[in-house]
Residue frames relative to the residue before (quaternion, step in Angstrom):
aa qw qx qy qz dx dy dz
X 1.0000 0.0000 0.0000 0.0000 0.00 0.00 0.00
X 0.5721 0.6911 -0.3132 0.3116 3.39 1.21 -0.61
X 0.7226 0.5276 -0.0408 0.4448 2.64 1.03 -2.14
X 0.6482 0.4768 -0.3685 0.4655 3.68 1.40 -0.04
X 0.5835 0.4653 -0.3939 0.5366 3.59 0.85 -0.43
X 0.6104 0.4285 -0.5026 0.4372 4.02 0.35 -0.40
X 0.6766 0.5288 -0.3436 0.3801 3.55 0.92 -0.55
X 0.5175 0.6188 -0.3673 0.4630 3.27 1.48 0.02
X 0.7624 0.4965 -0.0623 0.4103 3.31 1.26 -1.54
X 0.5060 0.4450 -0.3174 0.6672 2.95 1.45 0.45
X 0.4513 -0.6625 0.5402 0.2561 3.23 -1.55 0.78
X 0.7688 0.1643 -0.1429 0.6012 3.44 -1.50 -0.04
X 0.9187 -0.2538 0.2119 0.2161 3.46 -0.40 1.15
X 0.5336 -0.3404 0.4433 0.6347 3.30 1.05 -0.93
X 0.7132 0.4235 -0.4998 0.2493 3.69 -0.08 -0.38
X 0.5021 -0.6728 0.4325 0.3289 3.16 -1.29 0.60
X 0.0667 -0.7990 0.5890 0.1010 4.10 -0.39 0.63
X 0.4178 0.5839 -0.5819 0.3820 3.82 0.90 0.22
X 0.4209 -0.6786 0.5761 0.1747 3.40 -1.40 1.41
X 0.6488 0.4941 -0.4293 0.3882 3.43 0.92 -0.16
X 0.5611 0.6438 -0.2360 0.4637 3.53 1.29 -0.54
X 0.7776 0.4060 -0.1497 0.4562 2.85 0.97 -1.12
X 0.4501 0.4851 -0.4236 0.6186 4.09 1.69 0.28
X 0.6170 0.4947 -0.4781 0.3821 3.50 0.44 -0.99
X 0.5977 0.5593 -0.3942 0.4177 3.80 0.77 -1.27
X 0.7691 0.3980 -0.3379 0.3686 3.59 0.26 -1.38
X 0.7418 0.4867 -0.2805 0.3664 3.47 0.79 -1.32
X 0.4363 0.6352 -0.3442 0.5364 3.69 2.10 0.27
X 0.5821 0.6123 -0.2913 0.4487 3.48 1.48 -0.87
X 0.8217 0.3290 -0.1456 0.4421 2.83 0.39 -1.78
X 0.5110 0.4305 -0.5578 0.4924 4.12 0.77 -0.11
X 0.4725 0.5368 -0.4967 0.4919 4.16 0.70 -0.65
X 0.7843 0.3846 -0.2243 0.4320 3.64 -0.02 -1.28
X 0.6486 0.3627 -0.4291 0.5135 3.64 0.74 -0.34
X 0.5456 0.4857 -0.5114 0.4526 4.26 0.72 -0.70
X 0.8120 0.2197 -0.3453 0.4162 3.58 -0.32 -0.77
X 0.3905 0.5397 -0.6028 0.4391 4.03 0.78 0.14
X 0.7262 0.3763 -0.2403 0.5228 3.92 -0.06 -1.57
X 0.5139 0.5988 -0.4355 0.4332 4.30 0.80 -0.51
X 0.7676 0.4205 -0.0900 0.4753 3.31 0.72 -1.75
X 0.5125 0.6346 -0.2118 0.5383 3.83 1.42 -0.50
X 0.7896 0.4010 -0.1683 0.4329 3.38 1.21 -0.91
X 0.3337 0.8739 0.0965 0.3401 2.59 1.94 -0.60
X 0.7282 0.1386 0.0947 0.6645 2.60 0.94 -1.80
X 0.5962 0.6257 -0.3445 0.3664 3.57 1.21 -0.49
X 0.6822 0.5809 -0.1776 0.4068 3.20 1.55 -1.46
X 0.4938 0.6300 -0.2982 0.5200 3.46 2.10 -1.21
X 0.7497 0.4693 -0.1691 0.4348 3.64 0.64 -1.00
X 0.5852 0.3778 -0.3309 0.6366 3.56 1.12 -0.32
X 0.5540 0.4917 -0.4854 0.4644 4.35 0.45 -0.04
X 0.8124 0.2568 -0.2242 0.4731 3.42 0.54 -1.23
X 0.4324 0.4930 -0.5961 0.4634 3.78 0.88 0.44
X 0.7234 0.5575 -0.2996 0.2759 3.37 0.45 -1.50
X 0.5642 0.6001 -0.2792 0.4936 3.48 1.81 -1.75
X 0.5720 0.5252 -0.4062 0.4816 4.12 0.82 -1.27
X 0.7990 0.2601 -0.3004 0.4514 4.00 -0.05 -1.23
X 0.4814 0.5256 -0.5247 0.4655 3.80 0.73 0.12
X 0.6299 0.4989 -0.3680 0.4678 3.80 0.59 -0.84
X 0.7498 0.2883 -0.1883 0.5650 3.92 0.52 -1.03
X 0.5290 0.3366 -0.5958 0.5019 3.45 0.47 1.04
X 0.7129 0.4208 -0.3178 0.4623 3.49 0.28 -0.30
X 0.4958 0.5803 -0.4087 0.5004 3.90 1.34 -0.59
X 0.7868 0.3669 -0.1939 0.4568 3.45 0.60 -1.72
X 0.6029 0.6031 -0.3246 0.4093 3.57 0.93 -0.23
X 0.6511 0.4784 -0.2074 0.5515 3.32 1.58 -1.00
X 0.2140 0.8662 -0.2365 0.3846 3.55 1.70 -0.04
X 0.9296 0.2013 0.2293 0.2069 2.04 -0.61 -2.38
X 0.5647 0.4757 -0.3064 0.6008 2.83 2.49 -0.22
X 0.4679 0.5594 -0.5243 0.4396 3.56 1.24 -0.23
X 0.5016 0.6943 -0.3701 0.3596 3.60 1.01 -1.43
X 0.7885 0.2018 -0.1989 0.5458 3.48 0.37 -1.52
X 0.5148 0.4471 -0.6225 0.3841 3.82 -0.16 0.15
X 0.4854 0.6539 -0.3060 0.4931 3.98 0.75 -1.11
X 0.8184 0.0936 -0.1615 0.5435 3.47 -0.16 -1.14
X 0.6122 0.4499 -0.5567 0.3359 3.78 0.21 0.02
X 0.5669 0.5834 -0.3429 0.4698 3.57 1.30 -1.05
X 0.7728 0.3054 -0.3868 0.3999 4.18 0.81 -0.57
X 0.4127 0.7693 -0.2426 0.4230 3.15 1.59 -0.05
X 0.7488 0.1961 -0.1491 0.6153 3.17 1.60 -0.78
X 0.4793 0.6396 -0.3928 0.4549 3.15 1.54 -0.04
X 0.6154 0.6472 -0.2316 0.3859 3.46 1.14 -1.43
X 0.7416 0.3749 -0.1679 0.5304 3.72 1.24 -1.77
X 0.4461 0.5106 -0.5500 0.4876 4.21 1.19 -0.26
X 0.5300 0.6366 -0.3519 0.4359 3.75 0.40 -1.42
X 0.7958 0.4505 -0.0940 0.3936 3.32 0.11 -1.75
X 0.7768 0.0991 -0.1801 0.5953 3.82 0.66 -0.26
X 0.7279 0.4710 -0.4497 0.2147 3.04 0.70 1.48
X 0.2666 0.5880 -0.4278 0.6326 2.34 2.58 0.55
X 0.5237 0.5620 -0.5207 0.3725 4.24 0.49 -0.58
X 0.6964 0.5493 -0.2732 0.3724 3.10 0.89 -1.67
X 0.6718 0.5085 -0.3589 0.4016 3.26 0.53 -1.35
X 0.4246 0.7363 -0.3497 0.3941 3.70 1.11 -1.06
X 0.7974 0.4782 -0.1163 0.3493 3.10 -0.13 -1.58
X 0.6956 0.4087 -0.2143 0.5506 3.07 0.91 -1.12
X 0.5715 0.6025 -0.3838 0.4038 3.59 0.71 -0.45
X 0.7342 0.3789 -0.1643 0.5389 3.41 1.10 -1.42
X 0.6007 0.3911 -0.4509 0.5319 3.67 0.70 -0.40
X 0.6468 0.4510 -0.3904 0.4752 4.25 0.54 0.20
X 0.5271 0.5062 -0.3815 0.5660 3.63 1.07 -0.68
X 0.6645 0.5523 -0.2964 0.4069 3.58 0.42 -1.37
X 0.6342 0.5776 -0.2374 0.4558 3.63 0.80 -1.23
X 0.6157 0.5445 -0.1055 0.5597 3.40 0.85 -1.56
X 0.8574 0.2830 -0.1767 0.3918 3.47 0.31 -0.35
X 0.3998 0.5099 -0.3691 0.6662 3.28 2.01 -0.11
X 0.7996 0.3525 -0.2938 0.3874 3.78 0.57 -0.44
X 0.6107 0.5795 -0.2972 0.4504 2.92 1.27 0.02
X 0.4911 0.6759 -0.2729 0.4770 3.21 1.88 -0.78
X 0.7792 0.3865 -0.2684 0.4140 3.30 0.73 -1.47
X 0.5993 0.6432 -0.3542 0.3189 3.36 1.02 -0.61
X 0.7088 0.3592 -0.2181 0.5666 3.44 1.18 -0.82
């Protein structure tokens, strides 16, 4: 019963024919139309900052995977460098314990 007298109290039926009412509606539209414009803007900005973010996540882990090849490499000439190294000592040693030998035989000979 309410809802039929407001329809009295309004004009034309219910519709609303105030021109000021009727900007408020559009300029209600178009802030709608600008929220999901800047929604959809964000959107795509936010899609583009994952796969920027997803790209420099990859080349940390590229350059990380690097840099550990990097140190296996130098730990491998590192030990490559000191095998090298105490097997020229070795070779040393043996050289001089043969010189030594050679010359103990050479001693007695003369």
């Amino acid at each position: 019963r309410s809802s039929s007298n407001l329809l009295v109290l309004l004009p034309n039926g219910g519709e609303n024919s105030d021109p000021h009412a009727q900007a408020t509606t559009a300029d209600l539209q178009s802030l709608q139309r600008q929220e999901q414009d800047i929604k959809m803007t964000l959107k795509r900005e936010n899609t583009l900052m994952e796969k920027q973010i997803e790209g420099l996540q990859k080349k940390v882990a590229d350059l990380e995977e690097k840099n550990r090849q990097s140190d296996i490499e130098s730990n491998l000439s590192r030990k490559w460098a000191h095998a090298v190294e105490r097997e020229l000592i070795q070779e040393r040693e043996e050289a001089a314990a043969y010189v030594s030998r050679l010359l103990r035989i050479v001693g007695r000979v003369t």
